[in-house]
C-alpha positions as CSV (number, residue, x, y, z in Angstrom):
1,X,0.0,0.0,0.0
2,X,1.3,3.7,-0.1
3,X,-0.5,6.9,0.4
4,X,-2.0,8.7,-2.6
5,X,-1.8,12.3,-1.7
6,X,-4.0,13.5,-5.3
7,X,-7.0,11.4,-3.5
8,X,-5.7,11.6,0.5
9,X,-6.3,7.8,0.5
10,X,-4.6,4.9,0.9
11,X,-4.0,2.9,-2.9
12,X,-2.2,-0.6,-3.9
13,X,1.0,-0.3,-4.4
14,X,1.6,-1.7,-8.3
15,X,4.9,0.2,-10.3
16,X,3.9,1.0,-13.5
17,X,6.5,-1.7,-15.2
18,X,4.6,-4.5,-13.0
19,X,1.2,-3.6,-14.4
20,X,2.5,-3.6,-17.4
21,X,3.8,-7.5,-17.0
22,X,0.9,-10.6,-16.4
23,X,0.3,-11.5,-13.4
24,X,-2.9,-13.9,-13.9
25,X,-2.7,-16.8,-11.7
26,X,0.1,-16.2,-9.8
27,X,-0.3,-16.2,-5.9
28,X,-0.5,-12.6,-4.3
29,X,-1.5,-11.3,-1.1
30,X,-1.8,-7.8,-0.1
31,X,-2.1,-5.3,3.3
32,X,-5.0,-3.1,4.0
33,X,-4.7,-1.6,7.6
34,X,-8.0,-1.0,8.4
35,X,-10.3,-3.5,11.0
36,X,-13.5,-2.4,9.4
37,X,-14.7,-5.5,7.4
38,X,-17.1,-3.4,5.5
39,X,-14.6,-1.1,3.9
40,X,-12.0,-4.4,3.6
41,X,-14.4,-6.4,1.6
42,X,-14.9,-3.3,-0.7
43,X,-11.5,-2.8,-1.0
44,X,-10.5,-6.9,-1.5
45,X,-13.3,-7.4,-4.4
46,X,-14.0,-4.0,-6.2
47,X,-11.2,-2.8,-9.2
48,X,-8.7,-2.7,-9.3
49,X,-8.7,-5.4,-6.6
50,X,-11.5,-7.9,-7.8
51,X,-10.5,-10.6,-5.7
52,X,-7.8,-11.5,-6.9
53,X,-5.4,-11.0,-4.0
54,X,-6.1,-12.2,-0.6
55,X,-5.8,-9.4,2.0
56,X,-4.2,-9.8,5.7
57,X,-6.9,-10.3,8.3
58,X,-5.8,-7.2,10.7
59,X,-9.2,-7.8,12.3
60,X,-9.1,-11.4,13.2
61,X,-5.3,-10.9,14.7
62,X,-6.7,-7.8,17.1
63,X,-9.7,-10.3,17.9
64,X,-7.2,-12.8,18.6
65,X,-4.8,-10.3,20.9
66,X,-8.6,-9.3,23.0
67,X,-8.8,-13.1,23.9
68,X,-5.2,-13.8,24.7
69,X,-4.1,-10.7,26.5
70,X,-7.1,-9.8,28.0
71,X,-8.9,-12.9,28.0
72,X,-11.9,-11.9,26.5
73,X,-13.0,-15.2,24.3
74,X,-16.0,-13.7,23.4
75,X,-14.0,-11.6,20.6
76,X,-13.3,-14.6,18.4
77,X,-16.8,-15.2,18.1
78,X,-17.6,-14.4,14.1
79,X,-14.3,-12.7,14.5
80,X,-12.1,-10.8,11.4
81,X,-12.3,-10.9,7.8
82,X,-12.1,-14.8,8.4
83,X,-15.9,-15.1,8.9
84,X,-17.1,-12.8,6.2
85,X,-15.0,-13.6,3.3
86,X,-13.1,-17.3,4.5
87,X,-11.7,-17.6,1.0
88,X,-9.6,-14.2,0.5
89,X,-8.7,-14.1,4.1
90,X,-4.8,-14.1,5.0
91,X,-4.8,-15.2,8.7
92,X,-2.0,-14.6,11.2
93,X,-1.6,-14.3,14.8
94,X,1.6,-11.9,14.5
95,X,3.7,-10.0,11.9
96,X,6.4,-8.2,11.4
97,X,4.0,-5.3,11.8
98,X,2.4,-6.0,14.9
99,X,5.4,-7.6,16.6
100,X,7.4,-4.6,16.5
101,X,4.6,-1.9,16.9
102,X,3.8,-1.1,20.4
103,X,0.4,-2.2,21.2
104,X,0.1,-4.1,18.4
105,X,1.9,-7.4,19.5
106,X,0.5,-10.7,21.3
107,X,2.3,-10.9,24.1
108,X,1.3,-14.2,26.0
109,X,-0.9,-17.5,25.4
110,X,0.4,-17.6,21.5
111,X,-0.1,-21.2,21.3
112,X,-4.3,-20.4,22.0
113,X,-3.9,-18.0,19.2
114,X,-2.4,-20.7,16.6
115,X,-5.2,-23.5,17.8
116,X,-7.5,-20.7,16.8
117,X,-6.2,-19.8,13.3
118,X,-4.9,-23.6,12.4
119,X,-8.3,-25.0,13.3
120,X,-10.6,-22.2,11.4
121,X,-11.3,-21.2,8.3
122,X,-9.3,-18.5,6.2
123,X,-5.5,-19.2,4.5
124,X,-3.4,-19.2,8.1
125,X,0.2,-17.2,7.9
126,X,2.4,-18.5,10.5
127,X,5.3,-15.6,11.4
128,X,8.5,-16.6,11.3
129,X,9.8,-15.5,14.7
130,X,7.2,-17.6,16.6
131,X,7.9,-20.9,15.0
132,X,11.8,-20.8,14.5
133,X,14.3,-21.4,17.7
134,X,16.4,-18.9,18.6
135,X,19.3,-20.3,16.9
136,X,17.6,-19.9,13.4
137,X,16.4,-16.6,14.2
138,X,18.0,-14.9,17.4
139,X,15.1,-13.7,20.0
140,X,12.6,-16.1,18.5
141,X,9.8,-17.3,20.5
142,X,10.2,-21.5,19.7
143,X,7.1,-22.4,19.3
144,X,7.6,-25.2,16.9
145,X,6.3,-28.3,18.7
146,X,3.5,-26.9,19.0
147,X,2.5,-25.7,15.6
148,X,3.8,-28.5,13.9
149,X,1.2,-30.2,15.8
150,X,-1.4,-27.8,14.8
151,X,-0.3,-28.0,11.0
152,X,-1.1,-31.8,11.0
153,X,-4.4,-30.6,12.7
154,X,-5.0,-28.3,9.8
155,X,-3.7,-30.3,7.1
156,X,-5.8,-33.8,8.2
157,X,-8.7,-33.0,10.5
158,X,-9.5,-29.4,9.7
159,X,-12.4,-29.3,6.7
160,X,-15.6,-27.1,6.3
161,X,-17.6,-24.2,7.7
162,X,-17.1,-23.1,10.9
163,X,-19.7,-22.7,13.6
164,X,-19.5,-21.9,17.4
165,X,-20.5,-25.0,19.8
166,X,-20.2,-22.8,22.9
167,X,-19.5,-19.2,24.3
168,X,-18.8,-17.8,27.0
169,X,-16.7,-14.9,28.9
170,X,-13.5,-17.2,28.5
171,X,-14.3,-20.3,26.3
172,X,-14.8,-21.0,23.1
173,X,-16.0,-24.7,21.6
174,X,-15.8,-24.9,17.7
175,X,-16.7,-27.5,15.5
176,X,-15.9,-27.8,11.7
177,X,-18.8,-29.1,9.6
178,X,-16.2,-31.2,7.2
179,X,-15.2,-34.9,7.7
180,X,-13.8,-36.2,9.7
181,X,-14.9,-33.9,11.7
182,X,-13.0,-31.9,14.5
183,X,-13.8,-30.3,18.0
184,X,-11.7,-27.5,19.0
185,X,-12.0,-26.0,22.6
186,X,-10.0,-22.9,23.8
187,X,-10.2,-22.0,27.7
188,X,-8.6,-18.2,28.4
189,X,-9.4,-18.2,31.9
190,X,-6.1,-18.1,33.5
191,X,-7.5,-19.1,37.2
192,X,-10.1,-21.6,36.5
193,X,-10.7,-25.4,34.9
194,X,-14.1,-25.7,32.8
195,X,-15.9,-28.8,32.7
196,X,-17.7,-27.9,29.0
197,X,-21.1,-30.3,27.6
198,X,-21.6,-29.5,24.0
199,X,-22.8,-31.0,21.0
200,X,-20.9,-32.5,18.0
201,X,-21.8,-33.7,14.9
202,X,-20.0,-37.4,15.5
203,X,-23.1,-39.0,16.6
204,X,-24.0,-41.2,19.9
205,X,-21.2,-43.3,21.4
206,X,-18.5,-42.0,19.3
207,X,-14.7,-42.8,20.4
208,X,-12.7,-39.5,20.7
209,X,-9.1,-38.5,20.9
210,X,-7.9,-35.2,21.4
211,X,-5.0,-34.5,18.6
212,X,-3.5,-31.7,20.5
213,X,-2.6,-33.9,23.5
214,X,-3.8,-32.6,26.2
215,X,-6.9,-34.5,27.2
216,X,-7.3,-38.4,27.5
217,X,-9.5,-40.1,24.9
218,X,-14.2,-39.8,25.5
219,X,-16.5,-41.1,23.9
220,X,-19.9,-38.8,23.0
221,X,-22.9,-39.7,25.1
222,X,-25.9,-41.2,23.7
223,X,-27.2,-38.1,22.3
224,X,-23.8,-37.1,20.9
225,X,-22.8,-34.9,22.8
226,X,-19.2,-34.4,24.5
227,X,-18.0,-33.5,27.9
228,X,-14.8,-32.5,29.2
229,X,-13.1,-30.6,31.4
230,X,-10.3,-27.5,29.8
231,X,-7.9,-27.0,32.7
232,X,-7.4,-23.2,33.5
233,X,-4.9,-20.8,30.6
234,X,-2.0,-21.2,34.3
235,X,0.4,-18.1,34.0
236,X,-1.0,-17.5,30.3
237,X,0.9,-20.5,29.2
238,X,-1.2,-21.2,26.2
239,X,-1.9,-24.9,26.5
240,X,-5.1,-24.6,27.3
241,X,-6.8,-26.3,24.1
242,X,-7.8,-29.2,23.2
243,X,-8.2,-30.7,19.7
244,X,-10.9,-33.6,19.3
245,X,-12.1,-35.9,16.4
246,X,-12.5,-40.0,16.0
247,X,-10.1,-41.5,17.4
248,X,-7.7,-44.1,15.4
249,X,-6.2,-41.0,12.4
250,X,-2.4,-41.3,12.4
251,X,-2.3,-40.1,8.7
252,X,1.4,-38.6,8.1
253,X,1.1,-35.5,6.3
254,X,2.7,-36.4,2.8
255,X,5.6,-33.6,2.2
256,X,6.3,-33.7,-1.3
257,X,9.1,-31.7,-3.0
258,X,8.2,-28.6,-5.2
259,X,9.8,-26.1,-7.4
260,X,9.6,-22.3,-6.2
261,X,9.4,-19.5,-9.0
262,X,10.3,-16.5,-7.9
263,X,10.1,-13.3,-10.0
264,X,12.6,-9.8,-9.2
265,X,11.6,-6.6,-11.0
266,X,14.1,-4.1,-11.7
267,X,12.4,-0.7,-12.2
268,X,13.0,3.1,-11.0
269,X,9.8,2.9,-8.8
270,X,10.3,-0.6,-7.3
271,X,12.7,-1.4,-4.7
272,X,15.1,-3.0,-7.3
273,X,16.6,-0.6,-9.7
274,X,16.8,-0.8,-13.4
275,X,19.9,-2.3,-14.4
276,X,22.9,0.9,-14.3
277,X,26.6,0.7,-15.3
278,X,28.0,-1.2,-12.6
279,X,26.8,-4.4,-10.3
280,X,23.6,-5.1,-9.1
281,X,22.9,-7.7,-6.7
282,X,19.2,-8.9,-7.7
283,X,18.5,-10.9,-4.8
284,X,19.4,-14.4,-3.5
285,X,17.4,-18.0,-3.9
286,X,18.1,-20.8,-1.3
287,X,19.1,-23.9,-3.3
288,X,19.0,-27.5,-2.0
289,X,22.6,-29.5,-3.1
290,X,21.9,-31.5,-6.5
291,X,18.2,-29.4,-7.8
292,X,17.8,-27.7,-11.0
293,X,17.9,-23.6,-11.1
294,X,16.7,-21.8,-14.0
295,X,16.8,-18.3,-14.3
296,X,15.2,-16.4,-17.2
297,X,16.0,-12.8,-17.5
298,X,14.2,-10.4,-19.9
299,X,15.0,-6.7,-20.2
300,X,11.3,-4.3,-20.8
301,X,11.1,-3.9,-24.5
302,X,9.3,-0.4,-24.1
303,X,12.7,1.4,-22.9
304,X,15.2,2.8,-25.5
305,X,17.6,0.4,-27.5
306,X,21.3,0.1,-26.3
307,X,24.2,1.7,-27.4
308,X,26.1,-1.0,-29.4
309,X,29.1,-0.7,-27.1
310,X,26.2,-1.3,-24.0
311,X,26.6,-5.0,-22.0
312,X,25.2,-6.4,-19.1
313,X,26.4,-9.6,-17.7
314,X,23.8,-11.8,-16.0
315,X,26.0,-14.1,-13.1
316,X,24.5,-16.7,-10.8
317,X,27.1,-17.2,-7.6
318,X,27.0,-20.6,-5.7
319,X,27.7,-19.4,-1.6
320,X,31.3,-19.1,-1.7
321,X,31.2,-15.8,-4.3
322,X,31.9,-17.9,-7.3
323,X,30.2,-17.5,-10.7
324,X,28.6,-20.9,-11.6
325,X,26.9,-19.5,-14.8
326,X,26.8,-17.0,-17.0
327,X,25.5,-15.0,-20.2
328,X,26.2,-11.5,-21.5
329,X,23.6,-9.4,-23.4
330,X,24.3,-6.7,-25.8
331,X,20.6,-5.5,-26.6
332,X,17.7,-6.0,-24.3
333,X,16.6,-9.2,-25.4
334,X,16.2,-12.1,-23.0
335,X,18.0,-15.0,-22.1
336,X,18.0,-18.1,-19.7
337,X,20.5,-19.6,-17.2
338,X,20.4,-23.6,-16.1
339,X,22.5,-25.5,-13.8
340,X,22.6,-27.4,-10.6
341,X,23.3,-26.4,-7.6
342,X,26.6,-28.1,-6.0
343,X,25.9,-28.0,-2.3
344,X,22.9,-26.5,-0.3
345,X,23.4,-22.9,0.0
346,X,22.3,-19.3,-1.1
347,X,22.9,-18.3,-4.9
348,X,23.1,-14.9,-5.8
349,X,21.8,-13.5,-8.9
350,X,24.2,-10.3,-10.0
351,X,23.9,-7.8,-13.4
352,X,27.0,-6.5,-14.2
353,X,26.3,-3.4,-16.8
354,X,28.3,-1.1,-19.0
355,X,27.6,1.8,-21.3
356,X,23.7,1.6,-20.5
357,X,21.3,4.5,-21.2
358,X,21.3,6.8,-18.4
359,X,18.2,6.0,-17.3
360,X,19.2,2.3,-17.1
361,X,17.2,-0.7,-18.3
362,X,14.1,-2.0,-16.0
363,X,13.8,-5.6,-16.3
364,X,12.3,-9.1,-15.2
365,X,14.0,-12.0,-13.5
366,X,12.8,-14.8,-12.8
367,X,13.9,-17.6,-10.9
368,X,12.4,-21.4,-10.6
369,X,14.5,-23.1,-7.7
370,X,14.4,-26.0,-5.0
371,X,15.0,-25.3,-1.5
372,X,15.5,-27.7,1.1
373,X,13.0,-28.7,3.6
374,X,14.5,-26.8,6.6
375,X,17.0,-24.5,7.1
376,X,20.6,-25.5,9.1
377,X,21.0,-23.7,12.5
C-alpha cells in the first residue's frame, strides 16, 4: 500500500512496469490496515482489486490479541475478515507489523492464538519468529512443537464451515462441519478449569481423541454430545486447548518436494533498480545440493535500445562468491540460465552493466528453484 496524496487515501502499491507485466494466476497477497470489514471487503473485491489477492486479516489478529491478552473469548466469536469472506482471508496471529509496533503485538498464550487460526477457516500465515528457535532466528519465540502439531491438525482433521458450539466470557467450543470432523475448545481463563457439555456432529457413542494432547480419549454420550473438562490458561501458558475428532487417524502429512518461481523486478519505482553501469545484486534464492535452477532474464522492450558498445552480464554465484553460470547481453533481449546447484546454500543473482542509457534498463528475472525442507542452525 502507499498513500495517494491527489486522492488523500490509501491505494495498492503496483509500479507501473509490473502492471505492465501478467500476473494472472500467480499467488498474491496484499495489506489493508484497516479492522472495518465493510470497507476491507470493498476494498478486496471492487477494481482494481476484484478478488484477486487475498488481504491480511488485521481484524481477526486484534480479535485474537482481545482473547489472549485480555482474555476476553468472546472476541473470536464471528471474529475478522475470516468469517465474512473465509476464501480471500490471510490469517496470522503476528507479523512483522504487529510484533514490533507497540500495542500491536501478542504478548502471552500464543499457542491459543495458533489452535485458533490452524483449526478455522481462512488461509493461516504463521510468522517466522514464533515458530523458528532462537538459533535460526535470534530472539525467536520457539514455538515449533506446538505448531507442527497444529499443522497436522489443519492439514488432516480441519475441513468445512465453521460454527460456534459454545461461548462464554472465557471459552470458546468450535466445531468444523467437514469430515472427519473436529472439536476445538479454547479455555482463556487463567484461574479456572471448565468442565464444557456441547454438542458435536459425530453422533451417539463416538470414540474421541484429542490430537492436540492434552486431554485423555471420551466417547460422546448417547445423544452425541461431548463432555470435558479444559484445565485453566495457568500463568497464560497457552496450553489450554484441546483438539478432538475420531479416534484411530495417524495419517502422516505427505511432504512432497516442489519447485519455487520467484520473480525480481528491476524498475525506478520498485525497490530493485533498473539495471545501471556497474553491479547489481538482484536478490538471493536458497538452493538445495543437487536441484535444478533456472533463471530467465528479460530486459522491458518499451525502454530505448542500447548503445552498441552497451553489456550487461547476468552471473549466478554458488555461496562461496563464485560465478557458476553466466550470459552476456548486448541488446535488451532475454536469455536463460540452467545449472545445478553443487551444495545446499544461497545463490546470488548479480547484473554486471556497462555503457547503458542513463536512465538504465528496467527488467524481469525470474527464478524457478528448490530449496530444502529446513533451514541449518
Amino acid at each position: 500500500m502507499r498513500f495517494d496524496d491527489t486522492k488523500g487515501t490509501w491505494a495498492p502499491f503496483v509500479s507501473d512496469f509490473m502492471r505492465s507485466r501478467s500476473m494472472a494466476g500467480k499467488f498474491a497477497y496484499s495489506e489493508y490496515f484497516d479492522t472495518n470489514l465493510d470497507a476491507l471487503n470493498r476494498w478486496a473485491t471492487s477494481p482494481p482489486m476484484s478478488s484477486r489477492s487475498l488481504v491480511t486479516d488485521f481484524a481477526l489478529h486484534f480479535a485474537l490479541q482481545a482473547a489472549c491478552d485480555g482474555g476476553n473469548a468472546r472476541a473470536l466469536q464471528g471474529a475478522g475478515y475470516a468469517a465474512r469472506n473465509p476464501f480471500l482471508s490471510c490469517t496470522f496471529v503476528e507479523n512483522p507489523d504487529t510484533d514490533t509496533s507497540f500495542g500491536e503485538a501478542i504478548v502471552s498464550s500464543k499457542l491459543l492464538a495458533y489452535a485458533f487460526l490452524l483449526t478455522t477457516e481462512g488461509y493461516p500465515f504463521v510468522y517466522g519468529k514464533d515458530y523458528f528457535p532462537s538459533s535460526v532466528w535470534p530472539g525467536a519465540y520457539g514455538l515449533k512443537p506446538g505448531i507442527d502439531n497444529l499443522f497436522w491438525i489443519h492439514e488432516t482433521l480441519a475441513s468445512g464451515g465453521t460454527v460456534t458450539q459454545f461461548l462464554d466470557d472465557k471459552v470458546i467450543v468450535l466445531k468444523r462441519t467437514g469430515g472427519p470432523g473436529l472439536l476445538t475448545a479454547l479455555n482463556f481463563d487463567t484461574f479456572n478449569a471448565r468442565t464444557i457439555t456441547c454438542p458435536t456432529t459425530f453422533g451417539p457413542n463416538v470414540h474421541l481423541h484429542d490430537y492436540a494432547g492434552h486431554h485423555g480419549d471420551i466417547w460422546t454420550d448417547a445423544v452425541g454430545r461431548a463432555n470435558f473438562t479444559i484445565p485453566s490458561n495457568a500463568f497464560q501458558n497457552g496450553q489450554s486447548y484441546f483438539c478432538f475428532s475420531r479416534a484411530g487417524d495417524s495419517r502422516p502429512i505427505q511432504a512432497s518436494k516442489r519447485s519455487t518461481t520467484q520473480t525480481f523486478f528491476g524498475a525506478a519505482d520498485l525497490d530493485i533498480p533498473p539495471a545501471h553501469d556497474g553491479e547489481l545484486e538482484v536478490g538471493q534464492i536458497w538452493c538445495a545440493a543437487s536441484s535444478a535452477i533456472d533463471a530467465d532474464l528479460s530486459f522491458h522492450p518499451a525502454h530505448a535500445a542500447w548503445p552498441a558498445q552497451a553489456r550487461v552480464t547476468f552471473d549466478i554465484l554458488n555461496s562461496t562468491g563464485t560465478a557458476v553460470a553466466s550470459k552476456t547481453f548486448s541488446k535488451p533481449s532475454a536469455g536463460s540460465l540452467h545449472l545445478r546447484a553443487s551444495a545446499h546454500g544461497w545463490h546470488t543473482l548479480r547484473l554486471t552493466s556497462t555503457s547503458l542509457p542513463a536512465a538504465g534498463s528496467e527488467f524481469e528475472l525470474t527464478a524457478t528453484y528448490t530449496g530444502t525442507q529446513g533451514l541449518p542452525a
